[in-house]
N, C-alpha and C positions, 0 to 999 in steps of 0.2 A: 154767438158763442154757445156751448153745450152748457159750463159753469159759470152760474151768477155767482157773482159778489167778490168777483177776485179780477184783477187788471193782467197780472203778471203769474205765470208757469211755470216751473221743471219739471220735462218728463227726461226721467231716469230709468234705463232700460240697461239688459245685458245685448247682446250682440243676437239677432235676427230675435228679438223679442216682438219688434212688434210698435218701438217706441216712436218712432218717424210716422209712421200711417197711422198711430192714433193724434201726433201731435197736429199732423193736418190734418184730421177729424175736427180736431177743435175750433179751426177757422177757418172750416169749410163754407159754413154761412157767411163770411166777411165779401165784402163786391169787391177789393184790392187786397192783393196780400203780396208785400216786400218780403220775398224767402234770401235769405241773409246766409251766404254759403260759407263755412268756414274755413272747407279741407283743402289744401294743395291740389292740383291736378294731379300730383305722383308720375311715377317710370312710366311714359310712353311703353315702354314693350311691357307693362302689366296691364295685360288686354283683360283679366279681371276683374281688379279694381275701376279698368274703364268701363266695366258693362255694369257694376253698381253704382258707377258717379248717372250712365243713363240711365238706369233704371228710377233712379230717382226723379230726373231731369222728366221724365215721360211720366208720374205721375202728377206732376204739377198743371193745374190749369194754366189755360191759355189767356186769364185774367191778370196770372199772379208774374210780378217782376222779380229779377234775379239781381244779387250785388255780390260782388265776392271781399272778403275780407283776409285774405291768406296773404296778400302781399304784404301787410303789416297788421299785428294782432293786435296792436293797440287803438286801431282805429274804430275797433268794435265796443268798445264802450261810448264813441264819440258816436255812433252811429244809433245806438241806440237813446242815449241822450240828446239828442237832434231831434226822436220821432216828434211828429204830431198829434194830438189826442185823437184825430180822427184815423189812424192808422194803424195797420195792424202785419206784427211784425214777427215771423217763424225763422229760430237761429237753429243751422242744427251743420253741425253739430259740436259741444264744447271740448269735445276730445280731439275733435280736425282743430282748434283755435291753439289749444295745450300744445298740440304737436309744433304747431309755426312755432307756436311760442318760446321753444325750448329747440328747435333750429339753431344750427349753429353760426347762420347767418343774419341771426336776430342777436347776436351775444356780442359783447357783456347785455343783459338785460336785466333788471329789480325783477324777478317773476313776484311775489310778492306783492309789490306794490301796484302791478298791470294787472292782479290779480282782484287788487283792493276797488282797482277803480271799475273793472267790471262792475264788482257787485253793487257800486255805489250808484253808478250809472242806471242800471235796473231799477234800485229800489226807488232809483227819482222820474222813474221812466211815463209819460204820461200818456205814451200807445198803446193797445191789447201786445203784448207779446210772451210768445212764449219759448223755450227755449229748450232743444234736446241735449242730451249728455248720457254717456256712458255710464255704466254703474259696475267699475272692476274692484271697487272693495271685497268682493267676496269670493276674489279667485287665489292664488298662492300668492306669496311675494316672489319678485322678478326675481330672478339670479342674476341678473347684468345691472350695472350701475345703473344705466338707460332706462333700462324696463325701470326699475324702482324711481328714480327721477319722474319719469313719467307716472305714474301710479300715484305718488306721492303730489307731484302738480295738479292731478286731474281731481285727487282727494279734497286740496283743498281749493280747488275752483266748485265743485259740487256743496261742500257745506258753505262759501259764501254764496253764492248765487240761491243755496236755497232758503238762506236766510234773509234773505233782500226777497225772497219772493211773494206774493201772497199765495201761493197754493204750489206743491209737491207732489208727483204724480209716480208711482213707480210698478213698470209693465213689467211683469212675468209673465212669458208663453204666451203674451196675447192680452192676459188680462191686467187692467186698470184697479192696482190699490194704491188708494188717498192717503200719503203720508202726512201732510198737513195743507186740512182744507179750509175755505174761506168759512167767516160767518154763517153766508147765506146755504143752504140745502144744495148739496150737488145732485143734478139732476143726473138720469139713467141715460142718455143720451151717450157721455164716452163709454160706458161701460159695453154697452150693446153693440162697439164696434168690433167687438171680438163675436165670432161666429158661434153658436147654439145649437147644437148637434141636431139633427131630425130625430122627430117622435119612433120608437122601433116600429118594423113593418108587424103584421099580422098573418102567420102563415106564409110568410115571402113575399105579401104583396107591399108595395109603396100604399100609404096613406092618402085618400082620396083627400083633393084638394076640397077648399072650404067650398060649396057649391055656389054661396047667397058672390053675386059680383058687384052689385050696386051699394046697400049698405056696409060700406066697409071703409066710409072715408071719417070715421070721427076718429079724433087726436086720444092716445090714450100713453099713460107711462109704461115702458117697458118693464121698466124697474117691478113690475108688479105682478108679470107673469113669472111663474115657480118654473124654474129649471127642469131643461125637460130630459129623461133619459139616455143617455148615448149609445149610435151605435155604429159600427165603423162599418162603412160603402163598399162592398167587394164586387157590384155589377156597375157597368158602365151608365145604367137606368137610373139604379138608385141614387138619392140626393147629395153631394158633395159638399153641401152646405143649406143652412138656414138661417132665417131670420128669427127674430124677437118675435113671439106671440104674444100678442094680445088677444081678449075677446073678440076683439072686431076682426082678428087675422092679420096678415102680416107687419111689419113696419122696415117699410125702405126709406134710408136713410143715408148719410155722409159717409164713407168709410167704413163700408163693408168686405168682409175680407174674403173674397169669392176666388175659386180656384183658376191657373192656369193652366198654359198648354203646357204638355211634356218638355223640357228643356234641352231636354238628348234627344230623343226620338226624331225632331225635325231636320237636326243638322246630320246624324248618320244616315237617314234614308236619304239627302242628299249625295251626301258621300259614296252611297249604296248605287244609286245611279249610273256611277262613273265606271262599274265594274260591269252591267250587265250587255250581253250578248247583242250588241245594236250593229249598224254596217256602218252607221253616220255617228255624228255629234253625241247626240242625244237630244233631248225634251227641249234645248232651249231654256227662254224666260218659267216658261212651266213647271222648272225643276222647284221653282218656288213654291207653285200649289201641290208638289209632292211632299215637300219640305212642313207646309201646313196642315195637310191631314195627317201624315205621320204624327206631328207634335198635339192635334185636337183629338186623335184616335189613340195614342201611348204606345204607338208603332210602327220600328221601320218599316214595313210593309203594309200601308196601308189600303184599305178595300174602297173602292167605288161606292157612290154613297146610290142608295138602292131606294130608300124611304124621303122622301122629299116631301117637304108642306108648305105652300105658299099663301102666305097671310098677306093678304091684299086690305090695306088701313083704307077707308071710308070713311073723311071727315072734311067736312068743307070747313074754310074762313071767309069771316064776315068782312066788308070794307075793303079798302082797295087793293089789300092783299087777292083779292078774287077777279082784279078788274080783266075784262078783256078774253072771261071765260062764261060761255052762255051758259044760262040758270037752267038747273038740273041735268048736265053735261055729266057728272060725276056720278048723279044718281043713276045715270044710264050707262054708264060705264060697269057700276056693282053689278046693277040689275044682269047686266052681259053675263058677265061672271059667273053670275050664278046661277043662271040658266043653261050655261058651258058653252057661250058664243065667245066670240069675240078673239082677238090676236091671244090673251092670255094664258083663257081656256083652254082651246085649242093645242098652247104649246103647251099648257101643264099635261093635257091628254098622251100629245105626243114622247112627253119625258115619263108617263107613269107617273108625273105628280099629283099629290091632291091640292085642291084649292080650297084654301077657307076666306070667306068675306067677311070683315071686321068690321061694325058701324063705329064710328065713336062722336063721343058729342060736336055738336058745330061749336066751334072758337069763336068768339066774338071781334068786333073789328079792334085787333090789338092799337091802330092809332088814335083811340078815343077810351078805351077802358082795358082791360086787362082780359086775354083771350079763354081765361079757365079762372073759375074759383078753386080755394088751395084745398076744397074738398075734392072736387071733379079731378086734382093732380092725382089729389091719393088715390084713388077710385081706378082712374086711367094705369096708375104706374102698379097696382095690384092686379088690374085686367089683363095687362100686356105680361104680366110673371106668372098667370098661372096658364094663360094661352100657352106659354112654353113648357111649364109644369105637363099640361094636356100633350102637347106634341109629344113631351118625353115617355110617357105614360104610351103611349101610340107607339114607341118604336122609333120616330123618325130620329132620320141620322143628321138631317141636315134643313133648317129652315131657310128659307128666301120672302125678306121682307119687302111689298114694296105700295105702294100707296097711288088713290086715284083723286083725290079729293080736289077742290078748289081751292085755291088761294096756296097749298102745298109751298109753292117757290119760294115766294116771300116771305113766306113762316121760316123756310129754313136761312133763308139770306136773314134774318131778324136775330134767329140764335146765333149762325155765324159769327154777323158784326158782335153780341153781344157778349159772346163768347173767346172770341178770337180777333176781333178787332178789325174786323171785317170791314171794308168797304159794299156799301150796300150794290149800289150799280154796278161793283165788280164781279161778284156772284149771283147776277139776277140774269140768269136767261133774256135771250130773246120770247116775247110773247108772238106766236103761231098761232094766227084762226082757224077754223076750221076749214075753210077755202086755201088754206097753205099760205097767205099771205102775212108778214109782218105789219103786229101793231105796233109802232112806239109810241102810242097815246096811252096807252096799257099799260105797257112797259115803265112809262115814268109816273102811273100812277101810284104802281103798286112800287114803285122806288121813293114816291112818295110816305108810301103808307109807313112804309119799312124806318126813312129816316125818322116823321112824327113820333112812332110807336118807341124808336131810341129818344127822342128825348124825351118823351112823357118819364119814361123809365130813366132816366139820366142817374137820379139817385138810388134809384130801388138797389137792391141786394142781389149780389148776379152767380149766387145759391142755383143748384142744378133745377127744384123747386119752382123757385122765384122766377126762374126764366120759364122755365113751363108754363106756369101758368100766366106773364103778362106777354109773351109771345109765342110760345112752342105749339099750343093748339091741343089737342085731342088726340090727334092722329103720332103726333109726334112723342107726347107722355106714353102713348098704348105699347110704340115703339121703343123707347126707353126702358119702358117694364119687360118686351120679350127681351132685348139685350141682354137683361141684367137674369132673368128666367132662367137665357138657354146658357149662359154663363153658366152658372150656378148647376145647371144638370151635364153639361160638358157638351152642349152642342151647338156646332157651328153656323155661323148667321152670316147667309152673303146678303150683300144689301145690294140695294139698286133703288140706285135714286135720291135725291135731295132730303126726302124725310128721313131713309135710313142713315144717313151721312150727320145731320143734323143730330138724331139720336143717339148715334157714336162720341157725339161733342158732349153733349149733355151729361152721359152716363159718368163720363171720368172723375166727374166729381161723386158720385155717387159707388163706385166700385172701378178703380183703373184700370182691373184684369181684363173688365167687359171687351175692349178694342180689341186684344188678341187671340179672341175668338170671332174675329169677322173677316169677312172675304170679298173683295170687290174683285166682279171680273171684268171689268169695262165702264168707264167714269163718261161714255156718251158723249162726249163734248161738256159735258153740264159743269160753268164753271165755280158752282157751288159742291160739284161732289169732288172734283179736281184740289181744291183749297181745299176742305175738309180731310181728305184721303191724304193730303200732305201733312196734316196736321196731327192727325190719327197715326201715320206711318204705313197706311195699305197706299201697296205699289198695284194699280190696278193688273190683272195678266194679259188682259188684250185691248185695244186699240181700235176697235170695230166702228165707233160712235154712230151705233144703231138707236133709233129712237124709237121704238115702237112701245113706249109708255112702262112705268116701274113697273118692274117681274118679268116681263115680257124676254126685255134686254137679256137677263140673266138665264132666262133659261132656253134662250137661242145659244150661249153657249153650255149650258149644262152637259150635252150629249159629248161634246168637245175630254170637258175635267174631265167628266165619266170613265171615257179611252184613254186618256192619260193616265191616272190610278189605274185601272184597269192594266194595260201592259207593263206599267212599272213593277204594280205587285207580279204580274206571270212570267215576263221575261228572266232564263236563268242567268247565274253567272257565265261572262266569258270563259271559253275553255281556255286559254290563256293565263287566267289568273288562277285559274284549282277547280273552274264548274264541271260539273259531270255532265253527262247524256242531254241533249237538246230535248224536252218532252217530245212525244209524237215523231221519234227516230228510233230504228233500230240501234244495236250497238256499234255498227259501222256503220252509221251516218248515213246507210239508206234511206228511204220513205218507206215506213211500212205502206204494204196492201191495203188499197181502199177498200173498203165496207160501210156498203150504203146504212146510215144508221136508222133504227126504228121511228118512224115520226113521234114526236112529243106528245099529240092526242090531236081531237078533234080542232081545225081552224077554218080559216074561212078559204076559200078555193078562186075566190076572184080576185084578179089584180086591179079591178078598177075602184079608184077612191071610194069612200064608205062614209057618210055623215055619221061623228059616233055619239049614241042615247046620251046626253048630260042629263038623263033626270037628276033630281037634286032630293040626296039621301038626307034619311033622319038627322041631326044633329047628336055627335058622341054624347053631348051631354051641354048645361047650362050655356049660354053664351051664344054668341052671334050666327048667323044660319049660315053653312056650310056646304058645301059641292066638294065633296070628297068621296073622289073614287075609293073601289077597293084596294086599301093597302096592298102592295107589292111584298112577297116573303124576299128577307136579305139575304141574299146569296154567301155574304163573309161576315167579318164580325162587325158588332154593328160601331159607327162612326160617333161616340157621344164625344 
C-alpha cells in the first residue's frame, strides 16, 4: 500500500477526475486484488458506456479477480464483511451501487437502512479496501425527482462510508487532496500518480537526459522534489509527460498516467480506406496497421515510418532457465550485431534501420534466489526510458524491441505464469539445438526451473517490481523501461519476441497506456507471445512464423507496413465518391508524356551483391555500444 496506518479508503472524485486510476494505484503493490464491480451492464446499443465498462476491464491486471454486485445491492456489505484480513479489496464504484439501489426493480427498499449497513460493514471490515464514489455535491440541484433522489442517496452513502472510513481521499484533475487522513504520515507515493509537467526546453531544445545510468537506483521520496515549471508539448518530439524528479533522476512507479493513441484518428483512417481509388477489396487484415499508425501519429493519413532503431536486449539467465543453450551463444550473437553480421544486421541494413546493442545485467538462477536486486530493477527500468528518451531525441518514429539472451524463454514463461496464470509448459517453446534438433531434456528443465522459481515466490507480492526482479531478469526490466519511455514520448514499439511480450504484461501495472502503443507483426508460433498478445489484445498482422530470432522476424516484414502506409497515404479518393484527377494524369485520363527524370546523384553502377562496411560508429552518447547507421531524413511527418 502507498498509505500507512489506515485499513480502509474513499476516493471521491468528479467525473474523468482521475479517481479509479489513482484508487488502483493504491493497491498496485497487493499480489490479489478482488475488484468488486458495482455498475449494471446498462443498454446493449450504448456502445459507449460499453467501451468505459472495457476500458476499465483492460486496465486491471491479469492477478486481480472480478465479482459483480449489481444483481443485488445489498449484498455488498455482506461481501465486504466476509473479507479476510489477508485480502484486499477495490469497490468502484458507489454511484453504480446507489443507481441498482434505487432501481425500480429493487423497490419497495429501506435505502436508509442498506445504507447503514454498508457503512457498518466497512467500518468492521478487516481487508485493505478501498472504495470509489462520485463526488456530485458540487454541481446544481437535478430538476427531476430522479436526479435529486439520486444525488440525495449518493450524498448520503459518501458521508456514511466516509465516516466508517479510516482515510478520505478527494481527486481534482488528477490530483490527490487528503480530506481525512490516518495517524500515521502519508507518504508521496499517490500523489505522484498524477503527471509533473517536463522541465521548459532551452532555445527549442528538449532537456538532455540525466547522463550518469548506473547510480540511479537509490530509493528517494518524491514528495521532496519542488514542483517543476510547466510547459505545454506542441511537437511530436517534445515530452508528453513526466515523472517525479528526484536527485537521483526519475521514479517509475504504479500508476502513472502516460498518454494515448488518438481515439478518432484510427477509426476514420479506417474508414478512409474504404473510399480510395483501389480495383479490389483493399488492405485486408492490414487495414488494422493503418488504423494504428493513424491513432500513434494524430492522423488519418499516416506516413511510413522512415526512422527505425532496433534495440537488440543482451542479458543472459543463470540456472535452468538457460538449459540446453551453449555457453556464450548470446555473447556471439551481440558480438554479430555489432559488428553488422548476422540475419539481424543485415536486415536492419536492408530496412535503413539502425541497430543498437543493449548489455544488461545477468539474472541470477530465479529457482534458487531472486533474478535482480530491487536496486538493479530501478537501475534497468530507468536504463530502458531514457534509451527511448535517446531514440526520441534522434528522430525515430518507430522502435523494434527484441532480445538474444539466454535463458530469455523461461524468463518470460515465469512472468506469464506469474502474471497471468500461466501454465508454465504451455508457453515454453520447444528447446532447438544448434544441429536443428529437439531437446526435451532441456525443455523440461527449464520448465522445471520456471515451476521452482513459482513456488519459491508463492507468497511474494506480484507488484510489476516484485516480478522483475524475483523472475523478469535484466533484459526484461530494460524492456519495460523502453515500453513505458517510448509511451511517454509517443512512439510506437513493435515487439518481437517472448521478452517484448513479457514486458507488455509487466508494464500494465505500472502505466496501462503502454500496450496501446505496441505492434506485433507476427507471434512466430511462439506460444508465449500467442497468450500474451491475447492478453495484451495485439491481434498479430501476419501469420508467417518465421523464426530467424527476435528483431529479425519483425523486420522481414517491415518493408511489407512500409508499402501499406505508404499507398494508403498516396492513393486518392474514388472518383465515384467527389475525388479529383488521379495524380500523374492528364485531365482526360491520359498518361502524361514520359520524361526520363534526372538521376538522384551519384550510386553504385553494378548489380552484383555488395558486402556492406558495418563499421561500428561512435556511440550518440552514454550507454551501451551501438551500430547505428546514418539516420535516414523522414520523408512525411514524423511517426511519434
Amino acid at each position: 500500500m502507498s498509505v500507512d496506518g489506515w485499513n480502509t479508503v474513499l476516493v471521491l472524485g468528479g467525473t474523468r477526475s482521475g479517481k479509479s486510476e489513482f484508487a488502483e494505484s493504491l493497491v498496485s503493490d497487493a499480489p490479489v486484488v478482488r475488484y468488486v464491480a458495482t455498475a449494471p451492464e446498462g443498454d446493449p446499443q450504448d456502445t459507449e458506456w460499453a467501451a468505459r465498462l472495457a476500458a476499465h476491464r483492460a486496465r486491471r491486471p491479469g492477478s486481480w479477480t472480478t465479482e459483480e454486485t449489481a444483481g443485488d445491492p445489498r449484498r455488498l456489505a455482506d461481501v465486504i464483511a466476509a473479507a479476510e484480513p489477508n485480502e484486499t479489496l477495490l469497490v468502484d464504484d458507489l454511484g453504480g451501487w446507489v443507481t441498482v439501489l434505487l432501481d425500480p426493480a429493487h423497490q419497495p427498499a429501506d435505502d436508509t437502512e442498506t445504507i447503514a449497513e454498508l457503512a457498518t460493514a466497512v467500518r468492521g471490515c478487516l481487508a485493505r479496501l478501498v472504495l470509489v464514489s462520485p463526488e456530485v455535491g458540487l454541481s446544481l440541484v437535478p430538476t427531476t425527482p430522479v436526479g435529486r433522489a439520486f444525488t440525495d442517496a449518493l450524498g448520503a452513502t459518501n458521508r456514511a462510508v466516509a465516516d466508517a472510513c479510516d482515510a478520505v481521499v478527494l481527486v481534482i484533475a488528477g490530483q490527490p487532496a487528503w480530506l481525512k487522513a490516518p495517524d500515521a504520515a502519508v507518504t508521496a507515493a499517490p500523489a505522484a500518480t498524477a503527471p509533473v509537467a517536463a522541465p521548459p526546453a532551452v532555445n527549442g531544445a528538449t532537456p538532455e537526459p540525466t547522463p550518469e545510468l548506473v547510480d540511479l537506483s537509490a530509493a528517494a521520496d518524491p514528495a521532496a522534489a519542488p514542483p517543476l515549471p510547466v510547459e505545454t508539448a506542441t511537437d511530436w518530439t517534445a515530452p508528453t509527460t513526466a515523472l517525479p524528479m528526484v536527485a537521483t533522476g526519475l521514479v517509475i512507479q504504479p500508476g502513472m498516467d502516460l498518454p494515448m493513441p488518438d481515439e478518432y484518428a484510427g477509426p476514420q483512417a479506417v474508414e478512409r480506406l474504404a473510399t480510395l481509388d483501389v480495383p479490389g477489396a483493399g488492405l485486408g487484415v492490414l487495414d488494422r496497421l493503418v488504423g494504428f499508425a493513424a491513432a500513434t501519429q494524430g492522423t488519418v493519413t499516416p506516413a511510413a515510418w522512415n526512422s527505425v532503431r532496433v534495440l537488440l536486449l543482451n542479458g543472459d539467465h543463470e540456472g535452468g532457465a538457460a538449459a540446453g543453450t551453449r555457453p556464450g551463444e548470446s555473447a556471439r550473437r551481440a558480438g554479430q550485431a555489432r559488428a553488422g553480421r548476422g540475419a539481424l544486421a543485415r536486415l536492419a541494413a536492408e530496412c535503413g534501420a539502425s541497430l543498437q546493442v543493449v548489455d544488461a545485467v545477468t539474472a541470477g538462477p530465479m529457482e534458487h534466489e531472486p533474478a535482480l536486486t530491487g536496486e538493479q530493477v530501478e537501475s534497468a527500468l530507468r536504463y530502458g526510458w531514457r534509451l527511448a528518451e535517446e531514440a526520441a531525441e534522434a528522430g525515430v518514429q518507430l522502435l523494434v524491441l527484441a532480445a538474444c539472451g539466454a535463458g530469455t524463454e523461461a524468463a518470460a514463461a515465469a512472468v506469464l505464469a506469474a502474471t497471468a496464470g500461466a501454465e508454465p509448459p504451455a508457453v515454453l517453446g520447444r528447446v532447438i539445438t544448434e544441429n536443428g534438433e529437439i531437446d526435451d531434456a532441456a525443455w523440461m528443465r527449464r520448465c522445471a526451473a520456471v515451476r521452482d522459481a513459482l513456488h519459491r515466490t508463492r507468497t511474494s507480492p506480484r507488484g510489476a517490481k516484485e516480478v522483475l526482479a524475483e523472475l523478469g531478469g535484466g533484459d526484461v526490466a530494460i524492456a519495460t523501461g523502453v515500453l513505458l519511455g517510448a509511451t511517454a514520448r509517443r512512439i510506437p514499439v513493435m515487439l518481437d519476441g517472448p521478452v517484448g511480450v513479457a514486458a507488455g504484461l509487466v508494464s500494465r501495472d505500472l502505466a496501462g497506456q503502454a500496450r496501446h502503443w505496441c505492434l506485433l507483426a507476427d507471434h512466430g508460433g511462439d506460444p508465449a507471445v500467442k497468450l500474451a498478445a491475447d492478453i495484451l489484445g495485439l491481434t498479430p498482422l501476419l501469420d508467417l512464423r518465421l523464426d530467424l530470432g527476435e528483431g529479425a522476424n519483425a523486420l522481414v516484414a517491415l518493408p511489407m507496413l512500409r508499402s501499406v502506409l505508404a499507398l494508403a497515404a498516396a492513393l486518392p479518393t474514388h472518383p465515384s465518391l467527389g475525388g479529383g484527377d488521379v495524380p500523374g494524369e492528364d485531365a482526360d485520363g491520359d498518361e502524361p508524356d514520359f520524361a526520363e527524370p534526372e538521376p538522384a546523384g551519384p550510386g553504385p553502377t553494378s548489380t552484383e551483391p555488395q558486402e556492406p562496411d558495418f563499421a561500428e560508429p561512435e556511440p550518440a552518447g552514454p550507454g551501451p555500444a551501438s551500430t547505428e547507421p546514418e539516420e535516414q531524413p523522414a520523408s512525411g511527418p514524423r511517426a511519434g
